[in-house]
C-alpha positions as CSV (number, residue, x, y, z in Angstrom):
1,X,-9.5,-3.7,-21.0
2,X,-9.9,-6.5,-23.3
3,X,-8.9,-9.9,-22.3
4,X,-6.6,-10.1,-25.1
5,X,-4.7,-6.6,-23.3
6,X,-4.5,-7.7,-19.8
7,X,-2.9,-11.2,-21.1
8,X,-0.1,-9.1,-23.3
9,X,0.3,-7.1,-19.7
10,X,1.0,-10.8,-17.7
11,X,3.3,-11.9,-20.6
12,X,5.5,-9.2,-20.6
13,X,5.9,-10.1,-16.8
14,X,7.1,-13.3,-17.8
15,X,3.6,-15.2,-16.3
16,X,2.5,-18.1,-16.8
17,X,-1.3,-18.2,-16.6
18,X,-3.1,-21.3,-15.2
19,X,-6.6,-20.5,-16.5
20,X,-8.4,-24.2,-15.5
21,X,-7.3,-23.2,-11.9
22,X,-10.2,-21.6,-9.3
23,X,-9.4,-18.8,-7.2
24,X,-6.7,-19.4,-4.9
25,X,-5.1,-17.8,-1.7
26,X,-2.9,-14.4,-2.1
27,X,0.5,-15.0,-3.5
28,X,3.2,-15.9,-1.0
29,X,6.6,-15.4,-1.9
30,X,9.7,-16.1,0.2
31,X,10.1,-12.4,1.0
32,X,6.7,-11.4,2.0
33,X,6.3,-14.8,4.4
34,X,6.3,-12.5,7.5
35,X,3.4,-10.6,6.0
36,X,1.5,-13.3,5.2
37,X,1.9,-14.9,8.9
38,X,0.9,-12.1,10.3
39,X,-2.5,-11.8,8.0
40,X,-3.0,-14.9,10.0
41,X,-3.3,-13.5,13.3
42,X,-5.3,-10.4,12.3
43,X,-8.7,-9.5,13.5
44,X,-9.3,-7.9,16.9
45,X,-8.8,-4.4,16.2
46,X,-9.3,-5.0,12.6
47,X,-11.9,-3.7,10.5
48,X,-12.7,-4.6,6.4
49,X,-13.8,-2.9,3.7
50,X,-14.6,-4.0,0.0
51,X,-14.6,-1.5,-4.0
52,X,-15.0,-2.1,-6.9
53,X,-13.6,0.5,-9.5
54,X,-12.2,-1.3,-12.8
55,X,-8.8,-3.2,-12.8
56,X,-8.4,-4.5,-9.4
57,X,-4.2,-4.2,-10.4
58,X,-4.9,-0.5,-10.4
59,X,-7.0,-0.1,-7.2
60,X,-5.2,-2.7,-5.0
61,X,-2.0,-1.0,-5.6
62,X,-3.4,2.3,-4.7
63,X,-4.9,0.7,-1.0
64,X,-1.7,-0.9,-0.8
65,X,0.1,2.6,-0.2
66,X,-2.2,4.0,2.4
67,X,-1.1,4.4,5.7
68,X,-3.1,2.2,8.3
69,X,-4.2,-0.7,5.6
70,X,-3.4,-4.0,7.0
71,X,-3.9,-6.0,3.6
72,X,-5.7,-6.3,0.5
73,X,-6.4,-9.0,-1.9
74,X,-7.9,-8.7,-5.6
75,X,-10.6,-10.5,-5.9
76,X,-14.2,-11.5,-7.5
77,X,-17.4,-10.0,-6.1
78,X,-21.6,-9.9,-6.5
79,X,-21.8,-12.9,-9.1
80,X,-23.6,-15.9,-9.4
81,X,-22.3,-19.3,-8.6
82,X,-19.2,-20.8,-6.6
83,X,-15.4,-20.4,-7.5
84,X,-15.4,-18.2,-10.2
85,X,-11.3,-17.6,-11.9
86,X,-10.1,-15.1,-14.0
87,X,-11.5,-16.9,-17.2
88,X,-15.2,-17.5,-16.4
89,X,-15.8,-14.4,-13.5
90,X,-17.1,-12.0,-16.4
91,X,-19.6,-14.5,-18.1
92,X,-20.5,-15.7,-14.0
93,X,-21.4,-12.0,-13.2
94,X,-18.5,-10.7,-11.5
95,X,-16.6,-7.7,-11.1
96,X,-13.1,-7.3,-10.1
97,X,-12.6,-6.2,-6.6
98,X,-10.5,-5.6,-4.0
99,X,-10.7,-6.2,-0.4
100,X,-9.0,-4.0,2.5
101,X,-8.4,-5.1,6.0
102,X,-7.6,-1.5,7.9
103,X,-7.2,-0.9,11.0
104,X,-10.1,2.2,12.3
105,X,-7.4,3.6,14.7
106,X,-5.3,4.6,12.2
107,X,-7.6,5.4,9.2
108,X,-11.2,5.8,9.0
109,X,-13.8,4.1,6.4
110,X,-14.7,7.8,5.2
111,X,-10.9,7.9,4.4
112,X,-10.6,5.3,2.3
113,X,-14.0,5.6,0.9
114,X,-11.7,9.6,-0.5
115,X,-9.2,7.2,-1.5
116,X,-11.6,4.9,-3.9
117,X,-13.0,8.2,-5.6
118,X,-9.7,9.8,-6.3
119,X,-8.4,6.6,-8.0
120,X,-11.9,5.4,-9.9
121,X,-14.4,6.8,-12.2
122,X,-17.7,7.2,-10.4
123,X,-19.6,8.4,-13.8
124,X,-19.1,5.5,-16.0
125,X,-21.3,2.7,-15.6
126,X,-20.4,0.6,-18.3
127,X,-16.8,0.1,-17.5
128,X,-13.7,2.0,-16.3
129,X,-11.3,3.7,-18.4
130,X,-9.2,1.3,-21.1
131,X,-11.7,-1.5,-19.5
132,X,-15.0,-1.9,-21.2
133,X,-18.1,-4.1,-19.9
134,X,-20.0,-4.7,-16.3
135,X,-17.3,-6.5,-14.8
136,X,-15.6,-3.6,-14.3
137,X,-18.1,-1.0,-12.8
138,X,-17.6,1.5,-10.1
139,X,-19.8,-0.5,-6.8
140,X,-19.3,0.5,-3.3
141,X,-20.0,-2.4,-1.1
142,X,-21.0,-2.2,2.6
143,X,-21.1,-4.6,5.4
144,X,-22.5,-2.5,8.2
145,X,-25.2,0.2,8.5
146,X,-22.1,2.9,9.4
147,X,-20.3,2.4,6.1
148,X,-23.7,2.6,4.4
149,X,-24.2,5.7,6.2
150,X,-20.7,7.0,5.3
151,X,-21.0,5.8,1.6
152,X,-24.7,7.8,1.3
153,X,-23.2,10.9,2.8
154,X,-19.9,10.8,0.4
155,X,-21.9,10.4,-3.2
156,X,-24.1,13.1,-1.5
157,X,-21.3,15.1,-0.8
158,X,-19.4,14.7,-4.3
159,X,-22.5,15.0,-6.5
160,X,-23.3,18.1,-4.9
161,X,-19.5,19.7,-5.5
162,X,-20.3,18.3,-8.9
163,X,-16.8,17.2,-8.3
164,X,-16.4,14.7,-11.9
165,X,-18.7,16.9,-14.0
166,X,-20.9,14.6,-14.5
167,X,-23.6,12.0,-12.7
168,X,-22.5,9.7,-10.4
169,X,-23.0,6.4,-11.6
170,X,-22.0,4.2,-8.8
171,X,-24.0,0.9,-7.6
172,X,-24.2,0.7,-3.8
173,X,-24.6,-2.8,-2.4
174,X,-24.2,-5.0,1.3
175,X,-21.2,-6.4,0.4
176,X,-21.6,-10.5,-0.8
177,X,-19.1,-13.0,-0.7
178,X,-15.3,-12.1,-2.2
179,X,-13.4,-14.9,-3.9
180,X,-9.7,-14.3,-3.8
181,X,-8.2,-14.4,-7.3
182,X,-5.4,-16.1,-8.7
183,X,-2.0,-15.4,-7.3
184,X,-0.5,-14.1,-10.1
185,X,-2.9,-11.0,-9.5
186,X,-2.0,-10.0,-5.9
187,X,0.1,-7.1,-6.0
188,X,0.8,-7.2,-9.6
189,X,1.6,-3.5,-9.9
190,X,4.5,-3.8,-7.3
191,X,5.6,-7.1,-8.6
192,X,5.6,-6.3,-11.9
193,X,6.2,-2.8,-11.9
194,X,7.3,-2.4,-15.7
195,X,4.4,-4.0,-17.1
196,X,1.9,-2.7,-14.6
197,X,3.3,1.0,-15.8
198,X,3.3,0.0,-20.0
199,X,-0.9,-0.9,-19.0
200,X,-1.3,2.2,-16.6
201,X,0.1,4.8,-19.2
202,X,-2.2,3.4,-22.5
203,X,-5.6,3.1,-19.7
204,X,-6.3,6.8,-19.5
205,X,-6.3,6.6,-16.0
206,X,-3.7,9.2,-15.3
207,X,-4.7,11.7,-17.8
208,X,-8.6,11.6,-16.3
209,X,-7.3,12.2,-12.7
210,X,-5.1,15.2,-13.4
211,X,-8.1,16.7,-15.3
212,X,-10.0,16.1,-12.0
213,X,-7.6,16.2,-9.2
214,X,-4.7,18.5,-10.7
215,X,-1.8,17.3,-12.1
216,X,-0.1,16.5,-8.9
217,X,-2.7,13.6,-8.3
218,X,-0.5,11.9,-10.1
219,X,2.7,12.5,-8.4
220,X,4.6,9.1,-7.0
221,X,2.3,7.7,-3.5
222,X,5.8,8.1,-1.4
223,X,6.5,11.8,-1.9
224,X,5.5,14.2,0.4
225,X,5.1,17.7,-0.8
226,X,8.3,18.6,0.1
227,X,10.1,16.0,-2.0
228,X,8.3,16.2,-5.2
229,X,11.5,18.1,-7.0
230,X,13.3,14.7,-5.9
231,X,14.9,15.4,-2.9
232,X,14.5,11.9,-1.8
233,X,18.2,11.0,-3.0
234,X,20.8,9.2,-2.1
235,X,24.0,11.2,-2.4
236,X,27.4,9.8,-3.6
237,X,29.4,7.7,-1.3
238,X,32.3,9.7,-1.1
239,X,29.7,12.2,0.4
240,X,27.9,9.8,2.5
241,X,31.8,8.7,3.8
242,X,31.7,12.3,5.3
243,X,28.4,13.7,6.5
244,X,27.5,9.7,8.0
245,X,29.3,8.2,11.4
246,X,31.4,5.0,10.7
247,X,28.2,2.9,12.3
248,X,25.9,5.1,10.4
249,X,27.9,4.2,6.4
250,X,28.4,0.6,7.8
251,X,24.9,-0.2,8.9
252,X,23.2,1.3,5.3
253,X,25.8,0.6,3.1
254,X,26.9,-2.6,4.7
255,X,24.2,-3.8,5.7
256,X,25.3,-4.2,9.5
257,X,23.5,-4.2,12.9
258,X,23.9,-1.5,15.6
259,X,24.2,-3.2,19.6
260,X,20.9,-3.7,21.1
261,X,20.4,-1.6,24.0
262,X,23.2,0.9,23.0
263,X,22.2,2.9,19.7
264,X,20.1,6.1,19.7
265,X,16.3,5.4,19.6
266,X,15.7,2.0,21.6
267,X,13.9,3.7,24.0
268,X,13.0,7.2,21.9
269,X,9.5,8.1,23.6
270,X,8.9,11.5,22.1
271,X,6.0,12.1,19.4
272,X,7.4,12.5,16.1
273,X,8.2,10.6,12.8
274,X,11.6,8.4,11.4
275,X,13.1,9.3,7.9
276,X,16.3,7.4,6.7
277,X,19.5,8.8,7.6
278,X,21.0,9.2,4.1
279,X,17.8,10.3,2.3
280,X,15.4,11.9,4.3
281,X,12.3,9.9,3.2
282,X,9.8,9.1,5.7
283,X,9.6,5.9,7.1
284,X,8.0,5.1,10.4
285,X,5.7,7.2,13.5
286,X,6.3,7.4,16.8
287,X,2.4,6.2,17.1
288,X,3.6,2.9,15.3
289,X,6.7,2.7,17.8
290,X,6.3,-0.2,21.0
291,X,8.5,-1.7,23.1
292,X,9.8,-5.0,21.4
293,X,12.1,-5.6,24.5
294,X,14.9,-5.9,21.3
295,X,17.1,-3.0,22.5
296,X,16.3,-2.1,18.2
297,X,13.7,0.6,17.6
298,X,10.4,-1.4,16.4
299,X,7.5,-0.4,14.6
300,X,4.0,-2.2,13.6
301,X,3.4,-0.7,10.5
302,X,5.3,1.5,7.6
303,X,4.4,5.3,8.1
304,X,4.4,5.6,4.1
305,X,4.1,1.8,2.2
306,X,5.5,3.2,-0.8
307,X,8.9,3.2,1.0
308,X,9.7,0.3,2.5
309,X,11.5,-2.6,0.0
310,X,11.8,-6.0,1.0
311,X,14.2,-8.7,0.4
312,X,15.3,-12.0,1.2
313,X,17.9,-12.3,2.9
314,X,19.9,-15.6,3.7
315,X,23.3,-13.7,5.1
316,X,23.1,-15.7,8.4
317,X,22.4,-19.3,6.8
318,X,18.4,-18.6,7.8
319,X,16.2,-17.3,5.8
320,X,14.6,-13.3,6.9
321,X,13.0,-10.4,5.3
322,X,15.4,-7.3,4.9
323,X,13.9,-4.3,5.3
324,X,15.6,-1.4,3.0
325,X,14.2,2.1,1.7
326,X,13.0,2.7,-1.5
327,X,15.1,5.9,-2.7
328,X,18.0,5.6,-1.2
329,X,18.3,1.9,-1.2
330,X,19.3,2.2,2.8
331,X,19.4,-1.0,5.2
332,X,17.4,-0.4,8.1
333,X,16.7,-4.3,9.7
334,X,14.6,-6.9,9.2
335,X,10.9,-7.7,9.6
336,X,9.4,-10.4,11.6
337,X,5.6,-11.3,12.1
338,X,5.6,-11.5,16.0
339,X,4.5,-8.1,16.6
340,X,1.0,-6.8,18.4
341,X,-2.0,-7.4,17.1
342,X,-3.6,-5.8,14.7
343,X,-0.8,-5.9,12.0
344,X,1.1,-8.8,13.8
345,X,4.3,-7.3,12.4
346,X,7.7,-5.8,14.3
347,X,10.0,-3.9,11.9
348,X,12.6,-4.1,14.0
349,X,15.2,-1.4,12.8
350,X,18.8,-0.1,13.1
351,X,18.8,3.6,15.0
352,X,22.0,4.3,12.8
353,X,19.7,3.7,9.8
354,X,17.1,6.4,11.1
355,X,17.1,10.2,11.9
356,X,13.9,11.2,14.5
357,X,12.2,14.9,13.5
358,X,10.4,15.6,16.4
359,X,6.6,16.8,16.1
360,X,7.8,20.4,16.3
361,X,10.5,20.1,14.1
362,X,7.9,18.4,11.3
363,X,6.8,21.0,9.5
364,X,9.5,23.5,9.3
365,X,11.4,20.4,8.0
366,X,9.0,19.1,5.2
367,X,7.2,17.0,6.8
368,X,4.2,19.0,7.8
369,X,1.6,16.5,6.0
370,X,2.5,13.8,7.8
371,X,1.3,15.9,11.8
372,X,-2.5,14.5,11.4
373,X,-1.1,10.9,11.4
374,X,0.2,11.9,15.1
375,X,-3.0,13.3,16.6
């Protein structure tokens, strides 16, 4: 996209853009300070990753909803020279980029390397969609001879499906230094989710995917099959005032806290997956669940991103992060950054908030594409 687009996207958002500034650390604000701790402590168990594929708002948002990412940062990548910011990078050789910090027990490099050629253009060498020029080129970078391997095997594998109709044009290349960009980037589609969508619907991104993918490739990252009618809904509250128990209304409505030790899934061992009591949207895995010594059900990591909202929350005169779901605007706890290593977090959670499907039950309930995440 031209320069001139991408700034009328950051003004709508209300930014102010510091162009003399150099690349600088991911944003930070108040409510993601837990996440941004725990980034600090990562690494054993950790592995990392780095694409290119045009707007590195567009592809950061879509590694920010996969299940087992850690983290990712937009960035700059394979240019010439130190420091490069979002008004020199294209003249200094760059190309937007985004780095991924996964962890490999939870999803593989092949997976995400699906992910990168269901939301990119692997034919178009001189740009990507709206976004014209080299800066934004489809590159798969690699850091180790196994992703090289894995990369080699999936443009084998896609050009031979003849999968976009057309030649791949996508550079491969050992990944080279990554330059964090500007904070106003990270996470701009989540931050600023109106002007992110007025850019998304004019890039042509959508329309090329359902042409590739079907027109459910488009369908919103936190619906399961199940849900794509819109079952994820909260109902009224003179309904909720009847099908809920008095802890059950008070904790999601009122934003209240369950006893420790005494509430229904503290000590919930069995294999299966958490959905929010008043919705039904997935939320967390029993593979994510670990003994916090709380007496409140805690998890490492989000079973589906796209769910999870977070807020600040200064009710007890300190500063946390409430943890609340996206569709039915539910409060489940709070998040803190002292959990195990390799995502450092502990969503520690309200029972009352929650409703376990047991691996079983997940299918015959909805929730059958969420069983491989369990094996």
């Amino acid at each position: 996209m031209s320069l001139s687009f991408r700034l009328a996207a950051m003004a709508a958002a209300g930014l102010a853009i510091p162009f003399a500034s150099s690349a600088l650390s991911p944003d930070s604000p108040e409510w993601q300070a837990p996440l941004v701790a725990a980034a600090a402590r990562q690494g054993a168990g950790t592995d990392r990753a780095l694409f290119a594929a045009g707007c590195f708002w567009s592809l950061q948002s879509a590694f920010d909803g996969a299940y087992g990412v850690i983290s990712t940062e937009s960035g700059y990548a394979a240019g010439m020279g130190k420091s490069p910011n979002y008004r020199n990078y294209a003249e200094m050789g760059y190309v937007e980029s985004v780095f991924v910090t996964f962890d490999p027990s939870r999803v593989s490099y092949a997976e995400l390397l699906d992910l990168w050629f269901h939301h990119s253009d692997p034919t178009d060498s001189g740009g990507a969609f709206v976004d014209r020029g080299p800066q934004y080129r489809p590159i798969l970078f690699w850091y180790d001879a196994a992703q090289k391997s894995a990369i080699d095997e999936a443009l084998a594998r896609y050009a031979k499906a003849k999968t976009f109709g057309a030649p791949l044009a996508v550079a491969v290349m050992k990944a080279p230094d990554f330059w964090p960009a500007e904070n106003y980037h990270q996470h701009f589609a989540s931050k600023n989710p109106e002007s992110y969508a007025d850019y998304r619907s004019h890039s042509g991104r959508d329309e090329f995917f359902a042409r590739i993918w079907g027109k459910e490739s488009a369908a919103d990252p936190g619906l399961p099959p199940s849900a794509k009618g819109g079952n994820w809904i909260r109902p009224t509250d003179a309904q909720l005032r009847k099908s809920l128990t008095r802890e059950q209304y008070l904790v999601t409505r009122g934003d209240g806290t369950e006893p420790a030790f005494d509430n229904a899934y503290w000590d919930n061992h069995a294999a299966g997956i958490y959905v929010d009591i008043v919705s039904g949207e997935p939320l967390f895995s029993s593979k994510d669940k670990f003994d916090s010594g709380t007496g409140w059900p805690s998890f490492t990591r989000a079973l589906v991103p796209a769910n999870i909202e977070l807020q600040t929350d200064s009710s007890l005169g300190t500063t946390r992060t409430e943890v609340r779901s996206r569709f039915a605007d539910s409060h489940l706890g709070h998040l803190f950054d002292d959990g195990p290593l390799p995502t450092g977090l502990r969503y520690c959670m309200d029972s009352a908030a929650l409703r376990f499907v047991p691996k079983d039950r997940m299918a015959a309930e909805g929730y059958g594409a969420f069983l491989r995440y369990l094996d």
